[in-house]
Each structure stands twice: as C-alpha cells, then as structure tokens.
C-alpha positions in Angstrom: 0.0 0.0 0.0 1.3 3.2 -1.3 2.4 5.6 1.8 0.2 8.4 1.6 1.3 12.2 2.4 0.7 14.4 5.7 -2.6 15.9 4.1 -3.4 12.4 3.4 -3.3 12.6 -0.6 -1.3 10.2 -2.5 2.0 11.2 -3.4 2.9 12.6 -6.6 6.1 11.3 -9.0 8.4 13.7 -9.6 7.8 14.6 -13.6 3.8 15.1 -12.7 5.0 16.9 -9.3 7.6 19.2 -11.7 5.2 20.0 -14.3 2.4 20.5 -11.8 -0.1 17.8 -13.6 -2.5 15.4 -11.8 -0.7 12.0 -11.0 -3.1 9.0 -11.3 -0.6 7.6 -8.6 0.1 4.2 -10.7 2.9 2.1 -9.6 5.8 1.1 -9.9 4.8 3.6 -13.4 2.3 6.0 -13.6 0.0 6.0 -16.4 0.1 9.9 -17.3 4.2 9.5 -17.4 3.7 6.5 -20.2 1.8 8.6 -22.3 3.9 11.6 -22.3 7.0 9.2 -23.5 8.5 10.0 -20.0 8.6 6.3 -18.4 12.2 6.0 -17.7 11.8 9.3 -15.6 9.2 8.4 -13.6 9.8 8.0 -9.9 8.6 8.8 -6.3 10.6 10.3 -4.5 10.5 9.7 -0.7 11.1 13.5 0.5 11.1 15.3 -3.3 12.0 19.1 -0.9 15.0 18.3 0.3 17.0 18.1 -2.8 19.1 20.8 -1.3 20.2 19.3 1.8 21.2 16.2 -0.2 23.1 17.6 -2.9 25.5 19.6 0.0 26.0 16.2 1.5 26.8 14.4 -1.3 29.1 17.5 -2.7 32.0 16.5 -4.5 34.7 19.2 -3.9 36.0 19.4 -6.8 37.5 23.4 -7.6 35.9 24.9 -10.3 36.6 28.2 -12.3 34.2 31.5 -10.9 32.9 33.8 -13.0 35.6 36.9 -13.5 35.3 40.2 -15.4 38.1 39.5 -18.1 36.3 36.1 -19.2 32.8 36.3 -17.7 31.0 39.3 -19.5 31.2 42.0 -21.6 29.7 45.8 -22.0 27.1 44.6 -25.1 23.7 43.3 -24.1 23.5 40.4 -25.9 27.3 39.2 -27.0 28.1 37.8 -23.5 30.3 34.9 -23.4 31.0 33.1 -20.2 33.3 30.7 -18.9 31.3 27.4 -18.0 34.3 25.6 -16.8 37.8 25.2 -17.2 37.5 23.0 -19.9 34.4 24.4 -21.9 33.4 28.7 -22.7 29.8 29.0 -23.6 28.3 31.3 -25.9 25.2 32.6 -24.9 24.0 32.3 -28.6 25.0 28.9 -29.1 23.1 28.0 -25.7 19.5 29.2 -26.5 18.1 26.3 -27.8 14.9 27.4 -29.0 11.8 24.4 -28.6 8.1 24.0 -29.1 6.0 24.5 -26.4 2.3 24.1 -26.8 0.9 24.1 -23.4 3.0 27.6 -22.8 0.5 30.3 -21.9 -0.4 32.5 -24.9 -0.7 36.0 -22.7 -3.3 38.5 -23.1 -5.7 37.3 -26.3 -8.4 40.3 -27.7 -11.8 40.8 -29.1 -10.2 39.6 -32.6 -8.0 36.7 -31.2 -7.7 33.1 -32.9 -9.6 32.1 -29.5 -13.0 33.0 -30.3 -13.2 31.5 -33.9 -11.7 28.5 -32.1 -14.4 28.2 -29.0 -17.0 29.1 -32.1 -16.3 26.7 -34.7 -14.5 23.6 -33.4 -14.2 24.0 -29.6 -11.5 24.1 -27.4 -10.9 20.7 -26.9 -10.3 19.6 -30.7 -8.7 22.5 -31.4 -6.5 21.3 -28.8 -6.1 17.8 -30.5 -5.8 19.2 -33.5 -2.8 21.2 -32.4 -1.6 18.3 -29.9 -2.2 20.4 -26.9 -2.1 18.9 -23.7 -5.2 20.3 -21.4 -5.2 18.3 -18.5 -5.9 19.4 -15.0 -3.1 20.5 -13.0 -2.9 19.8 -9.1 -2.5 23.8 -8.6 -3.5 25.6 -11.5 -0.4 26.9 -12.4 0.6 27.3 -15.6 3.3 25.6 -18.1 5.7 22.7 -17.2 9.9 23.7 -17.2 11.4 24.1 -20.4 14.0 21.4 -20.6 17.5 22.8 -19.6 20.9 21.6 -21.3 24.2 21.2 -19.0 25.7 24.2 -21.0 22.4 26.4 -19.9 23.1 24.5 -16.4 26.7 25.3 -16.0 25.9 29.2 -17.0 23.0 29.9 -15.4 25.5 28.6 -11.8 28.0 31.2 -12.7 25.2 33.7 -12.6 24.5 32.6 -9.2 27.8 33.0 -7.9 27.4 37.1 -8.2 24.8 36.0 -5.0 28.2 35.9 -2.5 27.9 39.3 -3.3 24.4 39.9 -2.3 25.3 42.5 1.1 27.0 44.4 -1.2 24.2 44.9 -3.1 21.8 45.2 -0.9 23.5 48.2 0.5 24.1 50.0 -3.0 20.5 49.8 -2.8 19.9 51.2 0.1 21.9 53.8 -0.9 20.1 54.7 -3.9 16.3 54.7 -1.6 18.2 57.2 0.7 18.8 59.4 -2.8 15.1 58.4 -4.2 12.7 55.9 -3.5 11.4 55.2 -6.7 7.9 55.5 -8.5 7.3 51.8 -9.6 9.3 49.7 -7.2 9.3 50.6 -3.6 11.8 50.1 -0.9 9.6 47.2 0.4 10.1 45.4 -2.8 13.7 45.2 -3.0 14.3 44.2 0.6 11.5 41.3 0.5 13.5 40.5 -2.4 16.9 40.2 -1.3 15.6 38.9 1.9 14.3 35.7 0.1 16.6 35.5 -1.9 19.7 35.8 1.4 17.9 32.6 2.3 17.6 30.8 -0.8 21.4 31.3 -1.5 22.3 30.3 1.6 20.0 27.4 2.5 22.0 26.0 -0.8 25.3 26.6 0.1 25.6 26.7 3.6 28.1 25.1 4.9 29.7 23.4 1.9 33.1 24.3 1.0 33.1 23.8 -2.6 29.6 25.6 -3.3 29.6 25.5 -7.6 28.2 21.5 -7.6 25.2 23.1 -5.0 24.9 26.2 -7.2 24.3 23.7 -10.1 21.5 22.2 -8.4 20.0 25.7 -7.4 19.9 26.8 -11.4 18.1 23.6 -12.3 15.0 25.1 -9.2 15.6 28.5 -10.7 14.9 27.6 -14.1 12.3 25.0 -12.8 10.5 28.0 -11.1 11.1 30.4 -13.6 9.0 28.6 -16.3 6.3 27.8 -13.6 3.5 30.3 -14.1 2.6 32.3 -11.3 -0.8 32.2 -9.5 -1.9 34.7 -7.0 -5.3 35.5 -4.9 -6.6 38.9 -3.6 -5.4 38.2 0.1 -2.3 37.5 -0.6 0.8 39.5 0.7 3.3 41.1 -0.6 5.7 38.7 1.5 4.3 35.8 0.4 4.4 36.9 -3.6 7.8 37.6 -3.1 8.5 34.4 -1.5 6.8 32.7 -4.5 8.6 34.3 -7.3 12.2 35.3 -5.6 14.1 31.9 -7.0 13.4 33.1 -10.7 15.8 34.5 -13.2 13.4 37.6 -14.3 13.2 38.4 -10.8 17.2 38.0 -10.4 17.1 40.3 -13.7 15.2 43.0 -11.6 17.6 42.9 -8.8 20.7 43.1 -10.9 19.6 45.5 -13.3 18.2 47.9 -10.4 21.9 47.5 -8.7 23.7 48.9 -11.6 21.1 51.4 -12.6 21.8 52.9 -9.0 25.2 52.9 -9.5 24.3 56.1 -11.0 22.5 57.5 -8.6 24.7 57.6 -5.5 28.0 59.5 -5.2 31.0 58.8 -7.4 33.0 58.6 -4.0 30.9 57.0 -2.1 33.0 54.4 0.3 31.0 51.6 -1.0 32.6 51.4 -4.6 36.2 51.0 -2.6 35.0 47.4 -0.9 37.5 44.9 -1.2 36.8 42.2 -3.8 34.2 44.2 -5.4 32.5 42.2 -8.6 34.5 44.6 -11.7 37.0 46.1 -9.0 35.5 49.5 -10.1 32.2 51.4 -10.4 32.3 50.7 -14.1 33.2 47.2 -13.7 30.5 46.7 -11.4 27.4 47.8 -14.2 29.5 46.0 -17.2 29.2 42.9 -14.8 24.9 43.7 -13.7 24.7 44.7 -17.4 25.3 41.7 -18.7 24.3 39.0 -15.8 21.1 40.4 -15.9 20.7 40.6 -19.8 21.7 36.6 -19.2 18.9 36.0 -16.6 16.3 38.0 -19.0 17.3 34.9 -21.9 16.8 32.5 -19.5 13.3 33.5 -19.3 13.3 33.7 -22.9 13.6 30.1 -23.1 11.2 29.0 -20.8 8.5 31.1 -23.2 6.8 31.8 -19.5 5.6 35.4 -18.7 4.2 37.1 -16.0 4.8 40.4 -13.5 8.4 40.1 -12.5 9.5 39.7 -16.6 7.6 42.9 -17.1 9.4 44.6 -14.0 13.0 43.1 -15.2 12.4 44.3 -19.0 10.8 48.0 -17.8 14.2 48.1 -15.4 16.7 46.8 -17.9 15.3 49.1 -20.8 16.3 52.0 -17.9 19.2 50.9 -17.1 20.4 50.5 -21.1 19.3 54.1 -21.9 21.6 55.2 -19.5 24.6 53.5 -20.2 24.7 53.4 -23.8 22.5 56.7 -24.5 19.4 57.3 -26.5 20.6 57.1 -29.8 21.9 53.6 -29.4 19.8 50.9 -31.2 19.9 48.4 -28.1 17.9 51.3 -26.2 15.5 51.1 -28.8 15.4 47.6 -29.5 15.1 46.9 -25.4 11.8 49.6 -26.0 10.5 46.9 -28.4 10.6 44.1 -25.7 9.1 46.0 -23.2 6.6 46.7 -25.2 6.0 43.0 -26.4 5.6 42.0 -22.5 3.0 44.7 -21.6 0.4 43.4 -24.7 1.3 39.6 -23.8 0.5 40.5 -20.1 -2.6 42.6 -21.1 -1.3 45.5 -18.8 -2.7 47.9 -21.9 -6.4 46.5 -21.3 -6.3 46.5 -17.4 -9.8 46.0 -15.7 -11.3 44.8 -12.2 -9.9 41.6 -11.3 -10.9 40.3 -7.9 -8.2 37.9 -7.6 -5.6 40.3 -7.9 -3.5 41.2 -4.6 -4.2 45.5 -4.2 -0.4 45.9 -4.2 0.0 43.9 -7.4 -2.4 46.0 -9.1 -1.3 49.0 -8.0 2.2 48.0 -9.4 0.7 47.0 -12.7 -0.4 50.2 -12.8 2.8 51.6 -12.3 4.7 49.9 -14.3 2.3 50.9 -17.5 2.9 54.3 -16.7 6.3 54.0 -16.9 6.7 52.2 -20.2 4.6 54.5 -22.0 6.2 57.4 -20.6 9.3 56.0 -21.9 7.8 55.1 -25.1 7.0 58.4 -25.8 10.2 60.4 -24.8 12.3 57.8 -27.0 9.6 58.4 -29.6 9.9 62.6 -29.3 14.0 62.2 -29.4 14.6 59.9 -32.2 11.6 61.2 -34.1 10.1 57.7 -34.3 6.1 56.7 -34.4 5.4 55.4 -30.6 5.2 52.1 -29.8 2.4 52.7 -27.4 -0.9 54.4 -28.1 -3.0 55.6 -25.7 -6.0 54.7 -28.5 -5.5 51.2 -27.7 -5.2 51.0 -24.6 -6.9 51.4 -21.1 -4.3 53.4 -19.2 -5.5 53.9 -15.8 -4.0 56.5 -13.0 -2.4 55.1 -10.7 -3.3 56.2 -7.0 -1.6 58.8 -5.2 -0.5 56.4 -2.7 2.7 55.7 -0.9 4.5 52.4 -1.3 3.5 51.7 2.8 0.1 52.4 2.1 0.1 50.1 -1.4 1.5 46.9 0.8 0.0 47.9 4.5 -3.3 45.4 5.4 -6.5 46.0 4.6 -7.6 48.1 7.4 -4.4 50.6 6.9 -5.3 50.6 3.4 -8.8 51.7 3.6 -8.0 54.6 5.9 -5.0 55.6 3.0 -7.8 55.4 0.7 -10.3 57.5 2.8 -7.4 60.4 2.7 -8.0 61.1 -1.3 -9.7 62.8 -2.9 -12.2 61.8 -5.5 -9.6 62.0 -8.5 -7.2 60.0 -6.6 -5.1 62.3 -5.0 -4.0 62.7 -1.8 -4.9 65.5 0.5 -2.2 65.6 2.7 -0.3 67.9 -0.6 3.1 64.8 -0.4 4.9 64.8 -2.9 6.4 62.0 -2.0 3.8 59.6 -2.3 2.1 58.6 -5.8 1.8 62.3 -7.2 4.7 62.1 -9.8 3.6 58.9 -11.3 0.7 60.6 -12.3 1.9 63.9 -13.0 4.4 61.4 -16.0 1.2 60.6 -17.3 -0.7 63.7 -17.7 2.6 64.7 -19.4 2.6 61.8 -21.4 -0.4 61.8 -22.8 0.5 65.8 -23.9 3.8 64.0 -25.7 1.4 61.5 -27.9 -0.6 64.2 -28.8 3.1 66.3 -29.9 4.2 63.2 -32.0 0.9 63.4 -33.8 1.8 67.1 -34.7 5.3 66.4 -35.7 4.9 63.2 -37.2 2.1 63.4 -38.7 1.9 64.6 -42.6 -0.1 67.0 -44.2 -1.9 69.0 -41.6 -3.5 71.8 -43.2 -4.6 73.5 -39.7 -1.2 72.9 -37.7 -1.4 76.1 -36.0 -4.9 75.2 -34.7 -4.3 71.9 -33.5 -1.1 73.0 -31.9 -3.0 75.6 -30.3 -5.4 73.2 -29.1 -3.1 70.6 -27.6 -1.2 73.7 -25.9 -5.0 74.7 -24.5 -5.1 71.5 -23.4 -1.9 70.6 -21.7 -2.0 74.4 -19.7 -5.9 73.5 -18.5 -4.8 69.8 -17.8 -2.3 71.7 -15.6 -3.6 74.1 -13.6 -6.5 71.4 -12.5 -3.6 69.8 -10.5 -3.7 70.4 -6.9 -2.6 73.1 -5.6 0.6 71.4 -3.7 1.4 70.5 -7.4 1.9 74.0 -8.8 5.1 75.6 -8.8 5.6 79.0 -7.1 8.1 81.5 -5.9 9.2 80.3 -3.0 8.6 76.6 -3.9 11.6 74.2 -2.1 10.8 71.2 -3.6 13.4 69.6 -6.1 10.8 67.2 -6.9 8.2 69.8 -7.6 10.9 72.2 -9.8 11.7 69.2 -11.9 7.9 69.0 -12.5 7.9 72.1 -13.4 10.5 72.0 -16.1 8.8 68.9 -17.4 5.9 70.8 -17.9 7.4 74.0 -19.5 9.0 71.3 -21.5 6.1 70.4 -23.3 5.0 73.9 -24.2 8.7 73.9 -25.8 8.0 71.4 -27.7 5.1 72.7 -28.9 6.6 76.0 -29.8 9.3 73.9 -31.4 7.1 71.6 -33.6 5.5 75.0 -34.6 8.2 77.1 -35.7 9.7 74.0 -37.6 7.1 73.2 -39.9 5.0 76.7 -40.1 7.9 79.1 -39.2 5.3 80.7 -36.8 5.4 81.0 -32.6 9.0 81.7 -33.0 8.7 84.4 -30.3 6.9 82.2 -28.0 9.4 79.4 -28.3 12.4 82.1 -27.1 10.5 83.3 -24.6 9.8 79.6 -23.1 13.7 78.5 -23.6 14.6 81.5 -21.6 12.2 80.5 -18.9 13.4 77.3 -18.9 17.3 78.3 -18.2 16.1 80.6 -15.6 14.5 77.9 -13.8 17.2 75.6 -14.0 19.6 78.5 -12.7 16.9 79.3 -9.6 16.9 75.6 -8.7 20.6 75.3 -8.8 21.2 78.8 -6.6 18.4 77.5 -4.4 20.0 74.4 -3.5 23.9 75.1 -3.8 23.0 77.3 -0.6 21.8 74.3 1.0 24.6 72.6 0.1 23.1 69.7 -1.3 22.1 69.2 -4.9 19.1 66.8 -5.8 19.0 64.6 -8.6 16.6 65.5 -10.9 17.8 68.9 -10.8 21.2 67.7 -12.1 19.7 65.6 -14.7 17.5 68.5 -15.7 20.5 70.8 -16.6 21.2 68.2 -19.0 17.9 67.4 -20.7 15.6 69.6 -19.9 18.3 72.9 -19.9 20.7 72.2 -22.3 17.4 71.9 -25.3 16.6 75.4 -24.2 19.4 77.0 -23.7 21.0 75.9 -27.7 18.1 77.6 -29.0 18.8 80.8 -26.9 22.6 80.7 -28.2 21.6 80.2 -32.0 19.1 83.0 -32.3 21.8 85.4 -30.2 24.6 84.2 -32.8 21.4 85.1 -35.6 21.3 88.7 -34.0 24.8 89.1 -33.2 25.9 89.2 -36.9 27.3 92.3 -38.4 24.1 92.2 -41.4 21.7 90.1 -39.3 18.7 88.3 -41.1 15.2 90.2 -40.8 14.0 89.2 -37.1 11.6 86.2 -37.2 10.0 87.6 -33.9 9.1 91.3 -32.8 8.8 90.6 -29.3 11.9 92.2 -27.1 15.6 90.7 -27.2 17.0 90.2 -23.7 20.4 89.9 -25.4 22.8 91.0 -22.3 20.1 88.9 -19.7 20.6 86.0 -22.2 24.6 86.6 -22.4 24.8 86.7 -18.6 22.7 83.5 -18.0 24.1 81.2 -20.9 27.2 81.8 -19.2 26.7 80.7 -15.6 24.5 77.9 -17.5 27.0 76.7 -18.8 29.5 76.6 -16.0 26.8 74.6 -13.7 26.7 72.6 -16.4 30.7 72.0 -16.3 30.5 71.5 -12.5 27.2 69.1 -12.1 26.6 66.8 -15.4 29.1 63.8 -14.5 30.9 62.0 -17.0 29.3 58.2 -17.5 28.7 55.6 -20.5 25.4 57.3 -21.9 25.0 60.5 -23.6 27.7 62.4 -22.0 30.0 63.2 -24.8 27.1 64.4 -26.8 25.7 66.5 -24.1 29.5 67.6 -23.8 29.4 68.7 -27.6 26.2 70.6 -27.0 27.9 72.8 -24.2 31.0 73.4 -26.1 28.7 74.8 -29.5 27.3 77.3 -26.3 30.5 78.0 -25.4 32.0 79.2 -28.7 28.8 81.0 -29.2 29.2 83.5 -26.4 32.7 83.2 -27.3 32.0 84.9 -30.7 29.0 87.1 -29.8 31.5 88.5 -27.2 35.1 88.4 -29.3 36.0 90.5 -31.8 34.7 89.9 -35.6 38.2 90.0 -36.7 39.3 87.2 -33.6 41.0 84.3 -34.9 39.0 81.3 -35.9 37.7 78.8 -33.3 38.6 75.0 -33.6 36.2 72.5 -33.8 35.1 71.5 -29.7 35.2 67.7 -30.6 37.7 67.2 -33.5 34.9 66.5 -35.6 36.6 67.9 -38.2 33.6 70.5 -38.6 35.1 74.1 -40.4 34.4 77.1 -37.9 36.3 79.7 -39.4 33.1 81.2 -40.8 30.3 82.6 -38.6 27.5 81.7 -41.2 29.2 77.8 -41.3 29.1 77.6 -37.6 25.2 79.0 -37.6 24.3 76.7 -40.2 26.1 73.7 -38.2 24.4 75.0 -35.1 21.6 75.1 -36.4 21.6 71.4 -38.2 22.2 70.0 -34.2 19.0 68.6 -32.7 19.0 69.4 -29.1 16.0 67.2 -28.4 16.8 64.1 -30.5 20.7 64.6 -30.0 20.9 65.1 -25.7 17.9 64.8 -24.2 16.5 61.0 -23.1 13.6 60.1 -20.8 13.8 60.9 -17.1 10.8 58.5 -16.1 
C-alpha cells in the first residue's frame, strides 16, 4: 500500500510533481508518465524538498573556475560569453536552444483573437487535439511545465548565481540609492523582501559546503524549474508571500541586478561603498558592465522558458532603464530593449487592465505603475529619435495610478482603507506629499501631452497645424492648472521634486513651440521666450540648492535634458542677431540679449561643474555645451578674432560665422541630448 502524504493525498512522481499535472498515482509507473514518453523518468521520491540538503551532503569538492570580469562578460547586451568551466566557454548564442512548447500560456488574447473562432467553430478541446495540446488538470493551476535545460544552460546559469556571494554588497548599494530616491514603480519594500528571500535561498543552498559550484548547479536547475512555472496569485495575498513565491526566478534576479547597476548612477562617485574589497569589476564601471550583462543573461533565461508574467515585465521595464543610460538614446539596443518592453505589456494585457478580484491591491497597483512607466518611456524615446510610438493611448486602457505611498500600497486591509479615505475623488492625496504617488501621475498627464506632440510632428499634411497645436497647448495648460494646488510651482517653492515638474511641464510647451516654428515658421517668439524660462528655472533651482549645500537629482539631470534643449536655441538666435548684417527678425517681441549673455554663461558653468561623466549620452551633451561656449565666445570676441577649432575634433570648419550657424543650427537638441527621465 502506497504511503500516503501528511494531508493524506497520494504522493505525486516527480515529472507530474515538476510539471504540476495530476498524477493518477500508478505504480511502480504512472499511467500519465507512459503517455507523455516519460517512463524512464518516472519515480517517487521519498522526501522530493530536500534536494538541497542532499546535494550539500553528497558534494564533490572538486575546484571549479568563478565567474571573472576579463572572461565572464562584456559591456554589449546580448554578445556575452562566459566561462562554464575550465575546460568548456559558452556562448550565450550557441546555448539558446529554441523548442516548441504548446501548453505555454499564450498571454493576453483580444476581441479579434484566434480564440473565439476556435471556441466558435471547433471547440476548445479539438482545437486542442488538432494542435496536440495537452489540457489536463493540474494539481495547482499553475501554468506551463519547465522548459528542458541543457548542462551548458546549467553550467551558466551557476555562474550567474555565484554574483549572490555578493548579495550584502548589493543590498547596500541599494539602500543607498532609496536614501537618494525611493522610486515610483518599485518601492523600498520590494527590494528588501526580495533580497531577503533571496539571502535565504542562497544560503539554505550553500551553507556550509566548501566547494559551493556543484550546489549552485542544483539551485539553477530550481531556478529555471521556477522560472517557467507560471505564477498564480489571490486577492489576500501579501506582498511577502508573492515575493517568496517568485524570488528563485531569473526575471526576478534580472530586476535585482539591473536595479543594482542602474543605482550605481544615482549615488555618489565617492561613495565608500565602490572602494569594498573584492568588489565584482573592481570599479564602479566594472560593477554595471558585470549587472549589465548578468542580468541581460537572466532575462534569456526566461526567454527560453517562453513563460511570462509580473516580474519579466518589472525586469524588462528596469533593464530598458538601465540601457538608456549607459549606452545613450541614440543607441539601437535602447531602442530595441523599448521593443521588448513593449512585447511584455500586450502579452500581459497591462494595456487593457480591468477589475480583477483575484488580484493582490499591491500587485495591481504596481501593474499600474509599471504601464505608466513604459509609456512614458515610449513616448520620450519616440519625441527624441523622431520615431512613431510604440504605445498608443487609443488602444489601450491606461488607468491612474493612485496617489499612494508604497507603505500604504502593501499595509493590510484596514491601513489601506484609511490611506484610501485620505484622497480625494480623482485620486489624490490630501495631505499635498509629494512623495507619495503624485509624480507617477503627473508622467502621465505629461505623457499623454507628448502622444498628442508626435501626432503634430509626425504626422503629414496637416492643413490647420497652428490650430491643433494651439489646441493641444490649450489642453496641456488646463490639464495643468487642475492639479492640486501642492502640485503648482511657485516663488518660493523648495521642492526639487516639484521644480523638476515644473520643467517637465514647460518642457512640453517647448515642444510645442518647437514643432510650430519647424514646420510653419510661426510662434518663433513664443518658443524664445519659453527656452529663456526654462534656463532661468534651472539656474533658480541650482542657486536655491547650492545654498543648501546639497544638490538633488533631478535637478542635475535637468541641466542636462531639460536645460541644455533650451538654452541651444537661446545661443543660436543670439549668434542670428549678433551678426554684423543680421537676417530680418523672425520675432518682434523684445531681445533680452545682455540677460541672455549673462545667463548662458553661468548655464554653462553649472553645467561643467554638475553633469558627471558616465557611459550614456555624455560626450554628446558635452558637444552641446562646447557649441554654447564658442557662441558666447564669438557674440563677445572681436569679428576680426581668430578662428575657433572645432570642440570635438569633428573635423567641422568654424572659421566662418554663417558655417558655424548653419552647423548650429543642423544640431537637434532634443533628439541629440535629451533622453527620458521617467
């Protein structure tokens, strides 16, 4: 007589317990095993959750190579080649075996899906025999069994796992970056659940056990077991327990490392932390080459397994961040990593969100979130490149998210409902914090302003430009000043946070101006007078703060992309009325030339002192404040001065003032410098 678990059920074999099927409990072979040509597999296994413990005991300690920064990675999402073992380098390429898998969850399916004309015509279950899909029930629910995993994908995906001695480290560059900025998406509660799971994991693997790579093996084989396991979740569930449930997976490991190197950025160049001994990459730069491409390994991990679900979305939306800013916007892997976020979000049905009942509030509330922040990204690549979005609001369902904080979007039910009796009835809070949910939906109000730009600049012929434009600016200046009032930007405003808003938002008008004078050669007055506000606000937020002797981090990234757009097409209309036989004024309203003069130049030397050298677009932003630079330089030289070199060794002629103009004038600030902030 078969021994029969502690809930009293039958025990399952292991393939049926893997894949999460129903066993039919046959002995010494079970039935369901013979017919899915998996016979010499089939076993029960007398205690199938401790396969940790055994594999440390039976350990052979045998040394094996670890994963180093000459061998391991390299800077290029996507051309990483690793060191398996001493006697064996794998290519990431070689290793993605791609196979069929039929009972994989298909994702989000529409009004004008294949799955109606099935359910119509034929029915589910012969469309299913027709197509040799398996649909029988599974013990759980969950969804798709593990993809099967080659040694070489085995022997990799353990070198990953070695960056886990690491973890401490990690953990505190993290909580280094909440101390800068907590985040919009992904709160601080996230990230330590996560690398509190994931602290036990690694070391309920390795504890103990000298030579850890043979237990690291065995944990690759559960994290890609996991990984292609979909995930199921109820409404009471907690944000513990999620984590707990989808920690061991390589998307999630993807989050974690891509979040790591993108805050690499964010916290002090000389911050003690980057001078640990033993440090993975030895150096700051070292470090992000190494999360760069680790985490771009995870990410084809899950490729493989053809699961998707909330923490692939998270790792793709963090990775497509973290890319932007190390290779810039122009770079096509930015773009490209744009196209797979996008993928994600329609397979997930993010775009079409409605009422679920058996989603977790926290979950929701992230999904939320996390739309937001790919289609605010969508559009500000779209805007710089000059590109049709990936993204349209048309299509999709895009809800606000709530203006609450990330406490109040995991606290229990009771704490919640109180946080919810605190907004107002468009969703926002009435305490007037900033700190809570308000940007998130502040980026969308913006961003549905930037669609509307792209349709002006993109699209072709619009007879009544100048009307629609004016519309869309009508729009985006009454969408603004129904904002709260903690939201609007005064005098004697503080707030970094709010500041950066307020660029953001004078931002659009810009680009409205900009669009404008471009196509119709109209609002050219209007779109001076807005870069000149711009600058001055930048300047105001940098004086405010430089006497508190701390400068935030949106203000320094504003200089860049916000101020630096501006302040180009200040120098090239001063160059335009600095010439000896100037062109006929394409605006009648006044000139500030010597406040313009005065402010480009302490622009540009905050500029110098705050924009920090890193991987991204910092030689081109460079470039943009040298063509400043040798515009004051000529507006305030003599016309007979010497000739000015080119700032970049371009190999650009400057001798002449109507050359330079016309190379000034061919530089697009926007698409050249300026890349999303969301």
């Amino acid at each position: 007589m078969a021994t029969t678990r502690r809930n009293g059920q039958l025990p399952s074999c292991e393939p049926c317990r893997k894949s999460k099927l129903r066993c039919d409990h046959s002995t010494p072979i079970c039935n369901r095993c013979i017919r899915r040509g998996r016979a010499d597999m089939c076993l029960y296994h007398p205690a199938p959750l401790t396969k940790f413990r055994e594999v440390k005991a039976a350990a052979i300690r045998k040394p094996r190579q670890k994963l180093s920064t000459s061998q391991s990675v390299s800077p290029a999402v996507g051309d990483v080649s690793v060191a398996a073992s001493p006697s064996h380098t794998l290519t990431i390429g070689e290793s993605q075996a791609w196979e069929k898998r039929p009972s994989a969850n298909p994702g989000f399916l529409g009004l004008t899906s294949y799955s109606d004309t099935v359910t119509g015509y034929a029915g589910v279950l012969d469309y299913a025999m027709r197509h040799a899909v398996e649909l029988e029930p599974r013990e759980d629910g969950a969804g798709s069994s593990a993809a099967s995993v080659d040694s070489g994908q085995m022997e990799l995906g353990a070198q990953v796992l070695m960056l886990l001695e690491h973890l401490p480290l990690f953990e505190e560059i993290m909580e280094k970056r909440i101390a800068v900025w907590e985040g919009v998406i992904f709160g601080p509660q996230l990230f330590r659940a996560m690398f509190k799971t994931i602290r036990e994991v690694y070391r309920n693997a390795t504890e103990g056990v000298e030579d850890k790579y043979p237990c690291l093996l065995e944990l690759a084989r559960f994290v890609f077991q996991n990984t292609a396991t979909e995930i199921v979740v109820h409404a009471s569930m907690t944000l513990s327990e999620y984590i707990s449930m989808v920690a061991a997976r390589w998307d999630t490991l993807s989050l974690l490392l891509s979040s790591m190197g993108y805050a690499v950025y964010q916290i002090p160049h000389d911050d003690p932390v980057f001078q640990t001994e033993g440090m993975p990459g030895k150096d700051r730069k070292g470090l992000r080459r190494i999360a760069m491409a680790a985490s771009d390994i995870c990410l084809q991990f899950c490729d493989k397994s053809g699961t998707i679900g909330d923490p692939l979305c998270w790792a793709t939306l963090q990775q497509t961040g973290f890319v932007f800013h190390t290779f810039g916007t122009s770079d096509y892997r930015t773009w490209q990593k744009l196209g797979d976020l996008t993928t994600i979000i329609f397979a997930l049905g993010l775009h079409q969100v409605g009422d679920n009942t058996n989603i977790p509030f926290f979950l929701s509330e992230i999904r939320k979130r996390a739309l937001v922040g790919a289609y605010a990204i969508d559009k500000d690549l779209a805007i710089f490149l000059g590109r049709p979005p990936r993204i349209c609001r048309r299509y999709c369902n895009i809800q606000y998210p709530l203006d609450l904080s990330h406490e109040e979007m995991i606290a229990s039910p009771g704490v919640r409902q109180q946080a919810l009796a605190k907004l107002d009835a468009r969703g926002w809070n009435k305490e007037e914090k900033l700190s809570k949910g308000a940007r998130g939906r502040c980026v969308l109000l913006s961003s549905f302003i930037r669609e509307e730009i792209l349709e002006l600049s993109l699209t072709h012929p619009i007879d009544d430009l100048d009307q629609q434009a004016e519309a869309v600016l009508k729009r985006a200046h009454q969408w603004r000043s129904d904002l709260p009032s903690f939201l609007h930007w005064t005098a004697d405003a503080n707030n970094p946070d709010l500041g950066s808003l307020h660029l953001e938002f004078l931002y659009q008008d810009f680009l409205i101006y900009q669009t404008v004078a471009k196509r119709t050669g109209k609002k050219h007055d209007s779109l001076i007078s807005t870069s000149l506000e711009i600058v001055s606000c930048c300047l105001e937020l940098v004086s405010r703060q430089m006497r508190s002797l701390k400068m935030h981090m949106f203000t320094i990234l504003d200089l860049c992309y916000v101020g630096l757009p501006a302040a180009g097409t200040l120098a090239t209309e001063l160059l335009r009325r600095s010439q000896p036989k100037p062109e006929p004024a394409s605006s009648s309203a006044p000139f500030p030339r010597s406040e313009i003069i005065q402010k480009l130049s302490v622009f540009i030397s905050h500029t110098d002192t705050f924009i920090q050298q890193h991987e991204g677009d910092y030689e081109i932003a460079l470039r943009g404040q040298m063509l400043i630079r040798q515009v004051l330089d000529r507006v305030l030289s003599p016309v007979s001065g010497p000739p000015l070199s080119d700032p970049l060794g371009a190999g650009i002629p400057m001798a002449d003032d109507m050359d330079f103009m016309a190379m000034l004038e061919s530089f697009d600030w926007e698409q050249e410098i300026r890349p999303t902030l969301s």
